[in-house]
Backbone as a chain_set.jsonl record, in Angstrom:
{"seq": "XXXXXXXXXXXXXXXXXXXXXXXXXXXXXXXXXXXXXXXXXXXXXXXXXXXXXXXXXXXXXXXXXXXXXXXXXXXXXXXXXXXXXXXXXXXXXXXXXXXXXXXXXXXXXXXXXXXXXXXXXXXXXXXXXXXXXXXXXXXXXXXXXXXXXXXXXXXXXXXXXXXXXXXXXXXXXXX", "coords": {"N": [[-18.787, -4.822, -13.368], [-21.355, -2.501, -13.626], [-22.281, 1.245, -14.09], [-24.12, 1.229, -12.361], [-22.978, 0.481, -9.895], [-23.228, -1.528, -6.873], [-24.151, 0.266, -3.564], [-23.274, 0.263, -0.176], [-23.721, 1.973, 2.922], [-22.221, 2.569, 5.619], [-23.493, 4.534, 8.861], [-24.031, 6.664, 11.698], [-23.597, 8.28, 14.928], [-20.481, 10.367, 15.587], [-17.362, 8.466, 16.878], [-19.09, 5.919, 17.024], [-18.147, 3.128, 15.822], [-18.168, 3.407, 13.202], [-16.089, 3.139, 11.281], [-14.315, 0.357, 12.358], [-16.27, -1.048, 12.045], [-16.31, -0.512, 9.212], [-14.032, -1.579, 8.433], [-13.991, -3.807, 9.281], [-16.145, -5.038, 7.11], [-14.931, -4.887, 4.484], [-12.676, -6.019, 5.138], [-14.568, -8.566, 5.168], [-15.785, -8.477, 2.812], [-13.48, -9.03, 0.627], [-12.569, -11.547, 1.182], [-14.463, -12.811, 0.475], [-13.832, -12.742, -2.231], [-14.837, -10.378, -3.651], [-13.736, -7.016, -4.815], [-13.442, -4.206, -3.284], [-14.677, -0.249, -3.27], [-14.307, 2.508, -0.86], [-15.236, 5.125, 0.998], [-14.991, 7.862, 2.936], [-16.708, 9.791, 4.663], [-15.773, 13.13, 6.175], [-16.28, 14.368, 8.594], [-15.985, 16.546, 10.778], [-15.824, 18.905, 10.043], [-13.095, 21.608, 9.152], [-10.757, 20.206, 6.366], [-9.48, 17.36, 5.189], [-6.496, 15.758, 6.783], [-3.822, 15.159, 4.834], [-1.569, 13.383, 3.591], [2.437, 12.914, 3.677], [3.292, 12.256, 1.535], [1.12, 13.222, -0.352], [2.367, 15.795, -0.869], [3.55, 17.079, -3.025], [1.309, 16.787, -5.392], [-0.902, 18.226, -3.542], [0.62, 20.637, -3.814], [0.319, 21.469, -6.516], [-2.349, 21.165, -6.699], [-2.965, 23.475, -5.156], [-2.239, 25.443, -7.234], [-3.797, 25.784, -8.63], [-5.138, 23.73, -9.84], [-8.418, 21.738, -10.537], [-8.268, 18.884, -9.457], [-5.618, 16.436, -8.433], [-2.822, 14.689, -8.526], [-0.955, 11.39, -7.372], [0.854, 8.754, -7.97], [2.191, 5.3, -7.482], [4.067, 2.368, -7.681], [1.491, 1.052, -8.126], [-0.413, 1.92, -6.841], [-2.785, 4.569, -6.586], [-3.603, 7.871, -5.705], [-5.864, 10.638, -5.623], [-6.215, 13.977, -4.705], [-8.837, 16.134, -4.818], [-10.099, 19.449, -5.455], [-12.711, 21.149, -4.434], [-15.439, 23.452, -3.801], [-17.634, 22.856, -1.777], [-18.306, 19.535, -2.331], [-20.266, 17.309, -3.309], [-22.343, 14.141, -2.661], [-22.976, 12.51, -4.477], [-21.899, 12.82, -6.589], [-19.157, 12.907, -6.076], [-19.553, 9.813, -5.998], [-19.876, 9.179, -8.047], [-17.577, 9.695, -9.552], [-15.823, 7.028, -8.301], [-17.431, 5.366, -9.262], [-16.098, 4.516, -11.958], [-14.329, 3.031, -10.893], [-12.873, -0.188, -10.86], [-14.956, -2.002, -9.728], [-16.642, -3.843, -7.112], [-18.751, -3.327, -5.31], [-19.261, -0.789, -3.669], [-18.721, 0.746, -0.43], [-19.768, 2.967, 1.947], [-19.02, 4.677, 4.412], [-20.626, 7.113, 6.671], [-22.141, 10.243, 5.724], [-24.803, 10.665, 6.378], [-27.933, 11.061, 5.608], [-27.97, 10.621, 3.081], [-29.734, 8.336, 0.293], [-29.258, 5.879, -0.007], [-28.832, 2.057, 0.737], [-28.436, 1.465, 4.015], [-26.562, 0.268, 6.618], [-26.725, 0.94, 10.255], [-24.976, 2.072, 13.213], [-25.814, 1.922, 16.744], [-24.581, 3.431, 19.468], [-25.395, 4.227, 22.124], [-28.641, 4.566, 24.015], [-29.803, 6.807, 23.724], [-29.476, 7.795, 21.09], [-31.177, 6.159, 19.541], [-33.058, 7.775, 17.83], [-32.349, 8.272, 15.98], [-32.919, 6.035, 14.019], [-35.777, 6.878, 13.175], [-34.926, 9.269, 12.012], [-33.255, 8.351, 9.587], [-33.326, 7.298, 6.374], [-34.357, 3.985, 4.608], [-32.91, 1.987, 5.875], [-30.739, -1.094, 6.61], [-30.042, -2.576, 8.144], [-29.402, -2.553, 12.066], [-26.747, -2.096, 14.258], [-26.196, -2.774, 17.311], [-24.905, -1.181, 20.435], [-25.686, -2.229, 22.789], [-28.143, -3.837, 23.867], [-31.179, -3.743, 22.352], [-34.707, -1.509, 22.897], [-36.291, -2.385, 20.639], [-38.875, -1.537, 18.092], [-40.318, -3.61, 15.663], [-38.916, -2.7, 12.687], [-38.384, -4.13, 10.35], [-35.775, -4.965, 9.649], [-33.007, -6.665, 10.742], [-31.56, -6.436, 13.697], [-28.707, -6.209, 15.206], [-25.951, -6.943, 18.331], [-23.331, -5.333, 18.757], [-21.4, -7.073, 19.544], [-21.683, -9.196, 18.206], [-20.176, -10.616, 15.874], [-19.565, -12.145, 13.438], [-22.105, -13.103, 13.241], [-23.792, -10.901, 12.291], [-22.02, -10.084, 9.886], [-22.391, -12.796, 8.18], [-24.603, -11.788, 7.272], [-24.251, -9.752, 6.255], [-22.806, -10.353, 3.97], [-24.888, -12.299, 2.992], [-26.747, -10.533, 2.369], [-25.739, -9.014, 0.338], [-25.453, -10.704, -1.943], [-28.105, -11.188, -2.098], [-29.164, -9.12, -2.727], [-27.553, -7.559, -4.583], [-25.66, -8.798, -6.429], [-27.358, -11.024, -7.242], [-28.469, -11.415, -9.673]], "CA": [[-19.98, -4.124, -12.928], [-21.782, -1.049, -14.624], [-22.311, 2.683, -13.556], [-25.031, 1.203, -11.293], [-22.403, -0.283, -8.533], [-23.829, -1.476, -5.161], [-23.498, 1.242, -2.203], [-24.001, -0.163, 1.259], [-23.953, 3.232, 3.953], [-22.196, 2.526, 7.327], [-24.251, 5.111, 9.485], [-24.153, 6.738, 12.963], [-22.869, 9.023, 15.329], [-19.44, 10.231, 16.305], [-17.018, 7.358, 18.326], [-20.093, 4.833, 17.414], [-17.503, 2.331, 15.397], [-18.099, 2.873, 11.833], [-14.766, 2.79, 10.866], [-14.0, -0.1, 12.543], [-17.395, -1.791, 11.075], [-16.24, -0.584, 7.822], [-12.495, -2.307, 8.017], [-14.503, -5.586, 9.111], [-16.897, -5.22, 6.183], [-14.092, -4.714, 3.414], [-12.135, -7.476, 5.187], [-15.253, -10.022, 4.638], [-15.917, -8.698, 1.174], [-12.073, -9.47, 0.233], [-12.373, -13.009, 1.677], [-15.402, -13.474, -0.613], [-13.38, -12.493, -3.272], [-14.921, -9.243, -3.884], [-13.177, -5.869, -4.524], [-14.668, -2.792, -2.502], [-14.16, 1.096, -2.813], [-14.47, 2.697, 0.212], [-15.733, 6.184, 1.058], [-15.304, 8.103, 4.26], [-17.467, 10.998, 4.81], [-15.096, 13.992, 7.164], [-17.94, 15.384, 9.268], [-15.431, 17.416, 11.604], [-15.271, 20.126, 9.79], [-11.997, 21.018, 7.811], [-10.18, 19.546, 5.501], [-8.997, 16.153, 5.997], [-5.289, 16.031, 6.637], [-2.956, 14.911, 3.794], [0.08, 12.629, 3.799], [3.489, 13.06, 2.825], [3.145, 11.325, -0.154], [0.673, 13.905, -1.527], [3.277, 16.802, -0.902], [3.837, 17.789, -4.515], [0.323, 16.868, -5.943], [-0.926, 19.435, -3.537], [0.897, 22.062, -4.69], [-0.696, 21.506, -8.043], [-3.476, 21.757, -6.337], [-2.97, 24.73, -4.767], [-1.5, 26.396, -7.729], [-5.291, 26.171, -9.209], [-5.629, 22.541, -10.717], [-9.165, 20.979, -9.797], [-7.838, 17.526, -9.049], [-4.046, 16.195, -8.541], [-3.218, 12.9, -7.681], [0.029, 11.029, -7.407], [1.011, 7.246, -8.563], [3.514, 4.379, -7.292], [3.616, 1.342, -7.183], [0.42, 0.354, -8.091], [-1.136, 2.869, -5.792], [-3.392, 6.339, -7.091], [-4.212, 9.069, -4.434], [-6.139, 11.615, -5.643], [-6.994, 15.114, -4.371], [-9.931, 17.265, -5.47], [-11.074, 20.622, -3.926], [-13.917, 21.84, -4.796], [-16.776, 24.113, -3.213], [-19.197, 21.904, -1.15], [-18.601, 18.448, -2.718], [-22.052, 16.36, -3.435], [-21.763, 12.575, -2.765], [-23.203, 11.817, -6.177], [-20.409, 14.013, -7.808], [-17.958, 11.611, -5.823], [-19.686, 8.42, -6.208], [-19.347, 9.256, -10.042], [-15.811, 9.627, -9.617], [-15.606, 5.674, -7.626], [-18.453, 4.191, -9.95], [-15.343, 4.391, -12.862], [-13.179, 2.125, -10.468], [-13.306, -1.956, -11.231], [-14.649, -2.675, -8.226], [-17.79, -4.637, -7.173], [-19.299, -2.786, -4.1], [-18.782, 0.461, -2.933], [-18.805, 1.052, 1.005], [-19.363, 4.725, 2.307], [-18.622, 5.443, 5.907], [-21.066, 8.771, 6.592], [-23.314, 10.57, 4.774], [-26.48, 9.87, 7.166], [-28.894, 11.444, 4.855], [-28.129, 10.133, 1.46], [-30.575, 7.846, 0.464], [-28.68, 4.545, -0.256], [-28.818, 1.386, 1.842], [-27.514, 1.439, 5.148], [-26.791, -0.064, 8.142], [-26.927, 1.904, 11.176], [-24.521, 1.833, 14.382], [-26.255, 2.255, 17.711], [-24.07, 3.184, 20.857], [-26.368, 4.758, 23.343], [-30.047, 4.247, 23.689], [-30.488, 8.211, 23.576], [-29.119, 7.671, 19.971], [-32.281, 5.855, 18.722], [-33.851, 8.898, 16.966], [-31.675, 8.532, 14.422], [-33.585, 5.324, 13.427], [-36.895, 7.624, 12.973], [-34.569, 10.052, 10.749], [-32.464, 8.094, 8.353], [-34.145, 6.076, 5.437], [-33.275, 2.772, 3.837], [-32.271, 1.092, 6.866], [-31.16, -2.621, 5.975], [-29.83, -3.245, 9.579], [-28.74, -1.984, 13.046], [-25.445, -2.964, 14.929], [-25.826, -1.885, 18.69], [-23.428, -1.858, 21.516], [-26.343, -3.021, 23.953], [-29.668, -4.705, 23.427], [-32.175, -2.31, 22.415], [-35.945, -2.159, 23.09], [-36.827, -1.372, 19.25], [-40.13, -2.271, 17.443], [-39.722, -4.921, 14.495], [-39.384, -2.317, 11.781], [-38.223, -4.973, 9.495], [-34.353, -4.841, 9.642], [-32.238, -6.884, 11.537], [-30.775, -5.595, 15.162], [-27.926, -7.373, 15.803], [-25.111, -6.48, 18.86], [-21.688, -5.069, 18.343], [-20.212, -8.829, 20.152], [-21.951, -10.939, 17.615], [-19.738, -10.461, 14.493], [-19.988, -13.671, 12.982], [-23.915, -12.708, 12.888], [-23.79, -9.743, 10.961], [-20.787, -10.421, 9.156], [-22.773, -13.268, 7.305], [-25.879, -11.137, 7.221], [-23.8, -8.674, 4.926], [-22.784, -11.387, 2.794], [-26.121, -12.592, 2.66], [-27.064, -9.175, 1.805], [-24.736, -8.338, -0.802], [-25.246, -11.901, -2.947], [-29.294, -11.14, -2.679], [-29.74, -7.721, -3.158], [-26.848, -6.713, -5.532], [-25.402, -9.961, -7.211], [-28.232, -12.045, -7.611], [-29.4, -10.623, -11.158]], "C": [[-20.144, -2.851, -13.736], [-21.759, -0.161, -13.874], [-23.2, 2.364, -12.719], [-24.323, 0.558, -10.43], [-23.322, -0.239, -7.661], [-22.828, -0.809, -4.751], [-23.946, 0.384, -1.372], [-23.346, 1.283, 2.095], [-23.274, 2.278, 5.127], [-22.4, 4.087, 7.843], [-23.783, 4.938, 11.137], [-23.482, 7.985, 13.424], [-21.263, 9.218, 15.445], [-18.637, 8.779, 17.537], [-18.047, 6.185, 18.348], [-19.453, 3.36, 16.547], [-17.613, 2.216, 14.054], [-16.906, 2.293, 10.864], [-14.286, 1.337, 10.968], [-14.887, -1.351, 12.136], [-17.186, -1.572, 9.767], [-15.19, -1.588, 7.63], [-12.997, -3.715, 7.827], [-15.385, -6.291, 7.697], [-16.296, -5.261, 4.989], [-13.289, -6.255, 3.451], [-13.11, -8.615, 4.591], [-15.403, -9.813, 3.089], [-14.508, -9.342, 0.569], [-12.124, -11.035, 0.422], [-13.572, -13.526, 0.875], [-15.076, -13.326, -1.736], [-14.355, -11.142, -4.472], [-14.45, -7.819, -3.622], [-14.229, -4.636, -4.5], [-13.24, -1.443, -2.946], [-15.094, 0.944, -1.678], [-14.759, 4.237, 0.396], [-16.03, 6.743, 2.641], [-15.666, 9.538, 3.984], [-16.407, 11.856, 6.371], [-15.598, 14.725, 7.681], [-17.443, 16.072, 10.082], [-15.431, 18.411, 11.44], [-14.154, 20.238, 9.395], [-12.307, 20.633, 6.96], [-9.836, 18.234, 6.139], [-7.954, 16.252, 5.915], [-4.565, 14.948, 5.572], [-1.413, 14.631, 4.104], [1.251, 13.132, 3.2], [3.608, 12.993, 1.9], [2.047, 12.389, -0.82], [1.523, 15.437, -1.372], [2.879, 17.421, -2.27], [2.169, 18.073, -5.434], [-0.48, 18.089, -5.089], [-0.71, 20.384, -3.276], [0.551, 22.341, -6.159], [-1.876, 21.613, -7.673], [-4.005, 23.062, -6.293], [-2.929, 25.792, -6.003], [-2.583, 26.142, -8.813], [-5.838, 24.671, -9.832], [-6.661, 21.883, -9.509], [-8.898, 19.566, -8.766], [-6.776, 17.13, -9.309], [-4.012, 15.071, -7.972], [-1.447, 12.605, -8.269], [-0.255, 9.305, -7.389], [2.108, 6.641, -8.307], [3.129, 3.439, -6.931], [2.674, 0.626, -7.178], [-0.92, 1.488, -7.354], [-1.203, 4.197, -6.296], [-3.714, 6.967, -6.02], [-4.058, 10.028, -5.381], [-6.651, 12.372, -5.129], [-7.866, 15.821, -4.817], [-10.324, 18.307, -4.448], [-11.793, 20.88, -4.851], [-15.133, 22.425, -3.773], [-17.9, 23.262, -2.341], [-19.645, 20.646, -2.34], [-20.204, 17.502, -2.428], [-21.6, 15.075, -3.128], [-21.942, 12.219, -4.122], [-22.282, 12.154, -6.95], [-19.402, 13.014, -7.545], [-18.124, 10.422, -5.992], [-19.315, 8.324, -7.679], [-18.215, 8.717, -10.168], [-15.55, 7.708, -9.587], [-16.377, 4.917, -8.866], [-17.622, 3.69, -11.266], [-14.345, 3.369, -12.498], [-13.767, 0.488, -11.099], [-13.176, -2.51, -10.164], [-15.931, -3.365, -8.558], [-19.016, -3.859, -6.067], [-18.198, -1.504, -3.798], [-19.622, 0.713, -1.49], [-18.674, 2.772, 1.58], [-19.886, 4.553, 3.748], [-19.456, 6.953, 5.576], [-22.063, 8.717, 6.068], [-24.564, 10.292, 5.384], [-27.798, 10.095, 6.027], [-28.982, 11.053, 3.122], [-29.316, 8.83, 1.69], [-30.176, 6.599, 0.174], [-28.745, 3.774, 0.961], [-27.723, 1.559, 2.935], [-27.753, 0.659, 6.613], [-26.276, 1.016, 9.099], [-26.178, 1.213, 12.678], [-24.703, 2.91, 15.272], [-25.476, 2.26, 18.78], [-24.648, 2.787, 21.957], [-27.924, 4.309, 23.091], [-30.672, 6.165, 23.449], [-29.879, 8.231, 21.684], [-30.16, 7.12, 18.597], [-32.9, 6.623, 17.949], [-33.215, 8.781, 15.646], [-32.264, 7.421, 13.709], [-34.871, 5.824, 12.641], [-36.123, 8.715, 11.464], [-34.059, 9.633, 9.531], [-33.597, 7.214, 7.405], [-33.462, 4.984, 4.724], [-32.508, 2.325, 4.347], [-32.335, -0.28, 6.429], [-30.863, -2.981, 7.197], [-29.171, -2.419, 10.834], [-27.887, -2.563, 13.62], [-25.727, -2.112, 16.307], [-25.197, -2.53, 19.79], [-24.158, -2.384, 22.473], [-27.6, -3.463, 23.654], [-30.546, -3.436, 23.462], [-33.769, -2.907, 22.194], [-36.685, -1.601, 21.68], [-38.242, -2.451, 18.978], [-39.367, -3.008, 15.737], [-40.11, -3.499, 13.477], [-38.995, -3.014, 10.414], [-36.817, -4.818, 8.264], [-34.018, -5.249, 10.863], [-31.388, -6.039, 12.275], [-29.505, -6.377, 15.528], [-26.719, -6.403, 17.189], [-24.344, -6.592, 18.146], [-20.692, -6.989, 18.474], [-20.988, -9.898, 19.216], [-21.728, -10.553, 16.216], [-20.006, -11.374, 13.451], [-21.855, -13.641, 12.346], [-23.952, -11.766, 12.211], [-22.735, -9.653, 10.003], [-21.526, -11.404, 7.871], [-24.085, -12.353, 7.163], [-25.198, -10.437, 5.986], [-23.735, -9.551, 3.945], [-23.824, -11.608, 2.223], [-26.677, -11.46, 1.862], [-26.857, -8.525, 0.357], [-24.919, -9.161, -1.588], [-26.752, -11.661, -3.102], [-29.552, -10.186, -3.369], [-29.037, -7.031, -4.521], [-26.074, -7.685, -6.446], [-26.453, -11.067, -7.817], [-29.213, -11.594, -9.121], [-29.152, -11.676, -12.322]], "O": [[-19.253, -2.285, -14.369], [-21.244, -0.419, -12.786], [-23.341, 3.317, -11.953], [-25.066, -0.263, -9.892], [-24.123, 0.683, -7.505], [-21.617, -0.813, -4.973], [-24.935, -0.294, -1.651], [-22.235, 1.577, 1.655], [-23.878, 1.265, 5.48], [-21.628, 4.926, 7.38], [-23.397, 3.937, 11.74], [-22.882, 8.715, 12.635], [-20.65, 8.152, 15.397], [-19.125, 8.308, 18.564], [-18.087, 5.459, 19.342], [-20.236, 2.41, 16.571], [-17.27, 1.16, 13.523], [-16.859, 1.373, 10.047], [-13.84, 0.856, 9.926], [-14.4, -2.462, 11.926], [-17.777, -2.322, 8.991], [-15.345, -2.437, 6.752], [-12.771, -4.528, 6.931], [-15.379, -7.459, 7.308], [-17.053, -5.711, 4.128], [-13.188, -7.16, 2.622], [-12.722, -9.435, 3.759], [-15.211, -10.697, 2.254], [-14.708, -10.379, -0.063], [-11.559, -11.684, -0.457], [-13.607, -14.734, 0.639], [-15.896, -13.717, -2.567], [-14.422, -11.127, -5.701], [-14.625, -7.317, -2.512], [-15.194, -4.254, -5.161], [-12.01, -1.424, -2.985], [-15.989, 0.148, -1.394], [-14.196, 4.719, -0.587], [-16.911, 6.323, 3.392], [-15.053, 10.301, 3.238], [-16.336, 11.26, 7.446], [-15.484, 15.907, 7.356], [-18.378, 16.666, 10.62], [-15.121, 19.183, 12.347], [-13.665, 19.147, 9.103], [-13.441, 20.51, 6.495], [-9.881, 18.018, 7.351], [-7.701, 16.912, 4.907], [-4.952, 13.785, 5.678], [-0.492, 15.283, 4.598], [1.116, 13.805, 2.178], [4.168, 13.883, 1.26], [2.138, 12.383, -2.047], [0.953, 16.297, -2.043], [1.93, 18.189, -2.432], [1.854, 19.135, -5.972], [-0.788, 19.039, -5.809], [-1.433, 21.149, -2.638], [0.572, 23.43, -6.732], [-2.603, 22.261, -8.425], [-4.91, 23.635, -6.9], [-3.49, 26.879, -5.869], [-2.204, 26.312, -9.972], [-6.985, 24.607, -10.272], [-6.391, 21.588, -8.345], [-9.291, 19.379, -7.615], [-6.509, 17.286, -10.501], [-4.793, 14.526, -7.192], [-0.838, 13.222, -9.143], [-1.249, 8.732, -6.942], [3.14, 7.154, -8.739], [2.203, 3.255, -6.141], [2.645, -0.38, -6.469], [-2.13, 1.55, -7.572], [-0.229, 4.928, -6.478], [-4.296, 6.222, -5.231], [-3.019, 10.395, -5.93], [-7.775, 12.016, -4.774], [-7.268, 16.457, -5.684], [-10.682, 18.245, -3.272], [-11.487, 20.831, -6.042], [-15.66, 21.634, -2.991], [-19.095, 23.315, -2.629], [-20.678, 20.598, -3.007], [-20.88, 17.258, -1.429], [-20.406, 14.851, -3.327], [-21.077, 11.667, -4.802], [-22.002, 11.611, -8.019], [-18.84, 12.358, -8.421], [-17.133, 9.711, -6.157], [-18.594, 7.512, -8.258], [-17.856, 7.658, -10.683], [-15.177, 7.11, -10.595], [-15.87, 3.913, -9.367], [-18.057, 2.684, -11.827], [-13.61, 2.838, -13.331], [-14.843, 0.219, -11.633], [-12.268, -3.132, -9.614], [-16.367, -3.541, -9.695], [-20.208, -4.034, -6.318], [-16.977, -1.358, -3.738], [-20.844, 0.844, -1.413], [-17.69, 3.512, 1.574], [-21.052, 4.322, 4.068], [-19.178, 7.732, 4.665], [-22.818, 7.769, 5.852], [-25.377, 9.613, 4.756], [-28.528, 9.147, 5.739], [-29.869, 11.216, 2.284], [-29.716, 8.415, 2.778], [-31.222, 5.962, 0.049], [-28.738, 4.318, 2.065], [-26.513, 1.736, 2.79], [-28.719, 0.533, 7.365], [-25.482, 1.88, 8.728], [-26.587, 0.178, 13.205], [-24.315, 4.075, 15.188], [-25.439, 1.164, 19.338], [-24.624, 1.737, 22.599], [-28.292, 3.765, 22.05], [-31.789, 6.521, 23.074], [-30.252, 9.313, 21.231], [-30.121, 7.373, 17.393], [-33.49, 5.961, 17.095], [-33.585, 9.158, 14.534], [-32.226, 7.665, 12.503], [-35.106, 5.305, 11.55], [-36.594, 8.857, 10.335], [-34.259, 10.27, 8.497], [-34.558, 6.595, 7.863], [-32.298, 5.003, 4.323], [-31.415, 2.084, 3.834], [-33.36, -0.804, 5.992], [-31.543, -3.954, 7.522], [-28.35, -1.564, 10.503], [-28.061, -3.782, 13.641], [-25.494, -0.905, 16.354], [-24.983, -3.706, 20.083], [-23.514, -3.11, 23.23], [-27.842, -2.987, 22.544], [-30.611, -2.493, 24.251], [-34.146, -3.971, 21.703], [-37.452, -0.64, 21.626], [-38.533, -3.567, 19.41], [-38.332, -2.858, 15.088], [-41.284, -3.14, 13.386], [-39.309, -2.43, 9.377], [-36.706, -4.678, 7.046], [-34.379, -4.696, 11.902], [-30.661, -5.158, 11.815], [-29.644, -7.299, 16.332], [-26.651, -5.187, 17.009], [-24.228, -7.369, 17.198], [-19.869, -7.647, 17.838], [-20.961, -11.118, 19.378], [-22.628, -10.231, 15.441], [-20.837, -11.085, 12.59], [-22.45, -14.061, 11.354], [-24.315, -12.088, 11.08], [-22.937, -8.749, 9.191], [-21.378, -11.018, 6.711], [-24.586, -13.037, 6.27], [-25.624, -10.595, 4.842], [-24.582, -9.545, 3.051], [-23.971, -11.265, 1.05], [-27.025, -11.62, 0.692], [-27.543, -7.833, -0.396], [-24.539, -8.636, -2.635], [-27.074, -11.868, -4.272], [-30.086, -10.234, -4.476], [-29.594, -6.263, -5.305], [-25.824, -7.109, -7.504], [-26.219, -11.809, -8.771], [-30.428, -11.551, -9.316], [-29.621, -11.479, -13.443]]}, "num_chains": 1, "name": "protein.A"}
């Protein structure tokens, strides 16, 4: 793939399952025999916390180097600090990997496709704010107008599961 990788957006509030919609969405790409980056947006505030394993890299960090990263085994983890990271600055970074699809957890407001996970029904507004909705996942039947993106529930995996597929072989493979 080129510097134009497919993004797909998992979208939503706090506690609304992206994570756990992302793991499923990496799993099916893998089983189609496509390799995904992955991208989680840390909307808590902070820093995100850092493993054992990057111990040493940052203290090279610390001790002024932009980006430090450690290697074993097959396995890179790198750190970067910088000032109020951009997504585009980081997708850069990912768009160099040899992958096929890149998946970002977060980011509500970027403008890349996304699907959107609905808990609550007081949560709907966020349909009105985000753009470049390709589909909604909600935890209960919702009374939405056809804006022309599939609604599917959280309990019908199997249904949106091939929907992504479907998704991913029209929109971003089919060239």
């Amino acid at each position: 793939m080129g510097v134009n990788k497919p993004i797909l957006q998992v979208t939503g509030y706090q506690n609304s399952g992206k994570t756990t919609l992302m793991m499923e969405l990496i799993e099916e790409a893998a089983r189609q025999g496509w390799t995904v980056a992955s991208l989680k947006h840390h909307g808590h505030g902070g820093t995100p916390s850092l493993s054992e394993d990057l111990k040493d890299s940052d203290r090279h960090r610390r001790a002024g180097a932009l980006a430090a990263g450690v290697e074993g085994g097959g396995v890179l983890q790198i750190t970067a600090a910088k000032e109020n990271w951009q997504l585009e600055e980081i997708l850069a970074l990912y768009r160099s990997l040899p992958v096929d699809l890149l998946l970002v957890e977060g980011y509500k407001q970027a403008e890349h496709p996304k699907i959107v996970l609905i808990k609550e029904e007081k949560e709907l507004n966020l349909l009105d704010q985000l753009q470049n909705i390709q589909a909604v996942i909600s935890w209960q039947p919702l009374s939405v107008k056809n804006q022309g993106y599939p609604v599917f529930l959280l309990e019908e995996k199997e249904t949106y599961k091939s929907w992504f597929v479907r998704y991913v072989k029209d929109c971003f493979f089919a060239q």
